[in-house]
N, C-alpha and C positions, 0 to 999 in steps of 0.2 A: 666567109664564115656563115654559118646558119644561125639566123635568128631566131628566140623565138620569144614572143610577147605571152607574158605573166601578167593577167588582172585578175585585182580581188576590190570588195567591195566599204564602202563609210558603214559603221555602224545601223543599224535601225531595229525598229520595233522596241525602242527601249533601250536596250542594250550600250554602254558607254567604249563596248572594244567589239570587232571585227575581224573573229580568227584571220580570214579569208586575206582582208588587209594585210593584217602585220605578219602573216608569212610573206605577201609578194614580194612585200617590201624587205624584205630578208637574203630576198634570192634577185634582186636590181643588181646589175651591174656583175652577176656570177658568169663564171663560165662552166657549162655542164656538159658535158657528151659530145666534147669540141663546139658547141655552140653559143654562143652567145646569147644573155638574160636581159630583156629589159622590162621593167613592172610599172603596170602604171594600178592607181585606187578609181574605180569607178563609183560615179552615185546611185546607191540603191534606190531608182526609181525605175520606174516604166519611160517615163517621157526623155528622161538622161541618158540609160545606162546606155542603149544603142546608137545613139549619135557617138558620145562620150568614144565607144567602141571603134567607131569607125573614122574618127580621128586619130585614134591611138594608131589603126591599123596603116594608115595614110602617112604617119609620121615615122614609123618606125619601117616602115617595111617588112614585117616579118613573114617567115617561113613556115612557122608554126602558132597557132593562138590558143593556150590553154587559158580557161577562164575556170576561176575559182574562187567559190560562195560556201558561205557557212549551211547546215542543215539540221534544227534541233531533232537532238534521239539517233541521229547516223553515231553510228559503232566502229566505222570501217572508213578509210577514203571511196567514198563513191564515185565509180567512173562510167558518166551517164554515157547513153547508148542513144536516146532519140531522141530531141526537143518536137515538142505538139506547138501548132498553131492557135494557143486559146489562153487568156489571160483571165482569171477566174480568181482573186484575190481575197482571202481571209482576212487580213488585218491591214491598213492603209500603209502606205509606203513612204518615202522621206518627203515626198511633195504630198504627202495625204490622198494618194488617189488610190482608188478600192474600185479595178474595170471588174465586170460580172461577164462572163460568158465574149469576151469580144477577141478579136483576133490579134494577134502580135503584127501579122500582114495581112492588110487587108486583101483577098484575090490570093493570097500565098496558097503553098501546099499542106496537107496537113500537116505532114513532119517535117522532120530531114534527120536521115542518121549521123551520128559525128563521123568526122574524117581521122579521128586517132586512134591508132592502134591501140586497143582499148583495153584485148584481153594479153598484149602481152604487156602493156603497162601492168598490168594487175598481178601479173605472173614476177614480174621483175619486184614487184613490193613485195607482195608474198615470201620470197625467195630473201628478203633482208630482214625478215621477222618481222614486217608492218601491214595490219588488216587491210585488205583489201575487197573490193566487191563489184561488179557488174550492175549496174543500175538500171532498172529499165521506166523509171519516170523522174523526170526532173523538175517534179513538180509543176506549180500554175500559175507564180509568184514571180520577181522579179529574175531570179534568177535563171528558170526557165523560159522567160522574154528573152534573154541576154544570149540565152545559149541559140533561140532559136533566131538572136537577129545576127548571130556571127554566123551560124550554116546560110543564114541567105545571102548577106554578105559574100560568102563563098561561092552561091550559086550563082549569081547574078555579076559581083564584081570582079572578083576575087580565084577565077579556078583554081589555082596553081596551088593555093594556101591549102593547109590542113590546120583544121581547130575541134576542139571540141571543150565538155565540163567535166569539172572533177567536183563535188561537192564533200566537203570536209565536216568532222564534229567541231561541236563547243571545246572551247577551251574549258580546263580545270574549275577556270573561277569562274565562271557561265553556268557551268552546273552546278555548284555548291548552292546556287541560289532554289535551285529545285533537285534535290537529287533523289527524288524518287521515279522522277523523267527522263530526265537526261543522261545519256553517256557523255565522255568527253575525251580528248585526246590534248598531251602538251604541246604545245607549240614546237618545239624542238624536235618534235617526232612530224609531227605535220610538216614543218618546213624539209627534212628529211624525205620523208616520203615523195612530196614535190618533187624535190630535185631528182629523185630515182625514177619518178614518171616520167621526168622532161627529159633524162635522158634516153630512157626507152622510144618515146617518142620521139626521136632522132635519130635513134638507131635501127627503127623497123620502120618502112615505109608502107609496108603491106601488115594488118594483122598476123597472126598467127590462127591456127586452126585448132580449137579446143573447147570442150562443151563447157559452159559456164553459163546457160538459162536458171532459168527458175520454173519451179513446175505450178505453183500458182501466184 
């Protein structure tokens, strides 16, 4: 059976809940698209998340690695397209570290594009009435560390696997707290959404071909 590993991240920046968390943890132990679920919560740091990662990867053996972080003001499930090589941090992270301009791998490449079929995940949400979108930055913060130390992982350990990031809105009560900013999305929709990505992602191997840029 195909596995495929589902991480989300501990709370931070304040925040006392972690959409990201408590869907993965919703969808442990599912079976989706004939495959097999297993979620683990990573620490939202720089110095954690990518070891943390490649322990998960190591224990579990999986097939597929969808990695999934919350993103204030996303409106849609985002389903990132390239992690950069560059850690450039606005607010400190759960161990208080704020890197400026430094590298996720030191000598790495600048990118890497994800390995999941991205736009027919996106097509498959679409198609169940849940926003969807094509991402083309996954930010410079933790989460974009994360995504770009699973593609390396991939490059260097890992060929076989396919991984990539989906980042998700605030939940409901996340934004009440500022809602002239934030959008948000329920958790029941989010955890939904998931599971119709992950099984997309098992059922295409190869993207599909469909114009879905952005023109600026």
């Amino acid at each position: 059976m195909v596995t495929v590993l589902v991480t989300g991240f501990d709370p931070f920046g304040g925040e006392a809940i972690n959409p990201s968390g408590e869907a993965v943890k919703r969808l442990d132990g599912r079976e989706i698209g004939g495959a097999r679920v297993v979620a683990r919560i990573l620490p939202a740091t720089f110095a954690g998340s990518g070891p943390a990662l490649g322990r998960a990867i190591d224990e579990v053996g999986p097939d597929i690695v969808i990695a999934v972080g919350q993103a204030d003001g996303r409106t849609a499930l985002s389903l990132e397209r390239v992690a950069i090589n560059v850690q450039d941090a606005r607010i400190p992270d759960n161990d208080g570290a704020k890197p400026v301009d430094e590298p996720v791998v030191a000598g790495g490449p600048a990118a890497y594009w994800t390995s999941l079929p991205i736009k027919a995940m996106a097509a498959a949400l679409r198609q169940e009435g849940i926003p969807a979108e094509i991402s083309q930055t996954a930010g410079t913060f933790v989460c974009n560390h994360l995504f770009y130390s699973l593609a390396h992982i991939i490059a260097t350990r890992r060929p076989g696997l396919r991984g990539g990031f989906i980042h998700i809105p605030l939940l409901p009560e996340q934004a009440a707290r500022n809602p002239a900013k934030y959008a948000s999305m329920s958790l029941a929709t989010i955890v939904a959404g998931l599971e119709i990505a992950a099984a997309a992602a098992v059922a295409n191997i190869s993207d599909i071909k469909v114009s879905d840029g952005e023109i600026a």
